[in-house]
C-alpha positions as CSV (number, residue, x, y, z in Angstrom):
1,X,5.9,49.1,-20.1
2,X,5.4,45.3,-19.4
3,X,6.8,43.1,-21.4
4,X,5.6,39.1,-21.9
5,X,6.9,36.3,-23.5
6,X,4.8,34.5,-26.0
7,X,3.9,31.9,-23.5
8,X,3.2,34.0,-21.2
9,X,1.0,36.3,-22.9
10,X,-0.8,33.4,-24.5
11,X,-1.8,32.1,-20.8
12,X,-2.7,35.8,-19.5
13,X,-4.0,37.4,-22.2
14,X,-6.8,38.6,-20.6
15,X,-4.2,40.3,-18.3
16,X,-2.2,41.6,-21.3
17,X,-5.4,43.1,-23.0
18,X,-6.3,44.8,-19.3
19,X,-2.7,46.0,-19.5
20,X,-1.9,47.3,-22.3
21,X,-5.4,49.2,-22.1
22,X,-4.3,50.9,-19.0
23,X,-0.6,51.7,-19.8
24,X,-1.1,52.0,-23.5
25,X,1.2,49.8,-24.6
26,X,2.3,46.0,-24.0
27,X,5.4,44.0,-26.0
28,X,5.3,40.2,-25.9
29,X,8.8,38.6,-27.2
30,X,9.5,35.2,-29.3
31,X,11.8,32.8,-28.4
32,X,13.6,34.2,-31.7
33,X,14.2,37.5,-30.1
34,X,11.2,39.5,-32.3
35,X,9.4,41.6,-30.4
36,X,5.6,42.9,-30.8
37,X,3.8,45.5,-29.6
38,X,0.1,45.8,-28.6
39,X,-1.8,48.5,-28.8
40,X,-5.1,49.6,-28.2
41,X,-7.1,51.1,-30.7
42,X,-8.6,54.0,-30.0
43,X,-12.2,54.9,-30.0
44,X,-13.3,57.6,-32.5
45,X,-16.5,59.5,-31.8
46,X,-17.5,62.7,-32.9
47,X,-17.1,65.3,-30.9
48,X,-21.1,66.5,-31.9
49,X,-22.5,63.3,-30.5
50,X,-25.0,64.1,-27.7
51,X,-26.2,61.3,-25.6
52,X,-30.5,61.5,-25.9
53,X,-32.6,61.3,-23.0
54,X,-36.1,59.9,-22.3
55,X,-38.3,62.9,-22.0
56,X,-41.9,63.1,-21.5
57,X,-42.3,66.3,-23.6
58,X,-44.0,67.4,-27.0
59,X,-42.4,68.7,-30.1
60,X,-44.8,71.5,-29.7
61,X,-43.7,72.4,-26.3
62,X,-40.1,72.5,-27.0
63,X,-41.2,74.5,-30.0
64,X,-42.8,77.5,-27.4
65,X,-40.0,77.2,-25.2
66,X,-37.5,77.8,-27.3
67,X,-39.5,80.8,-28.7
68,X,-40.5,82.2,-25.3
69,X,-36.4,81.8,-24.5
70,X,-36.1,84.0,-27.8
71,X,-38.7,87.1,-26.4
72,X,-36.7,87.7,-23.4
């Protein structure tokens, strides 16, 4: 885990985002001693979510493929 001073982090911090998104975790320390710690949030999605394509295909035909799938 890396950890920055203030100073630091304030002149990298698009380093410090890009690290604490790859190791999880980054701490950046005041020049009182307090420490912080960043973390990334994390991305919630359901797990039903199905990307949709671009088809070229009726309602209809999807509709008689589905039942011809269903005769077999």
């Amino acid at each position: 885990m890396q950890v920055y001073t203030y100073s630091e982090a304030r002149q990298k911090f698009a380093v410090v985002l890009e690290q604490a998104e790859s190791t999880g975790k980054v701490l950046i320390r005041r020049k009182d001693g307090r420490t912080f710690a960043l973390i990334p949030e994390k991305v919630v999605s359901s797990p039903l979510y199905v990307p949709s394509i671009k088809a070229n295909i009726t309602t209809q035909e999807i509709v008689d493929i589905i039942r011809e799938g269903r005769e077999r």
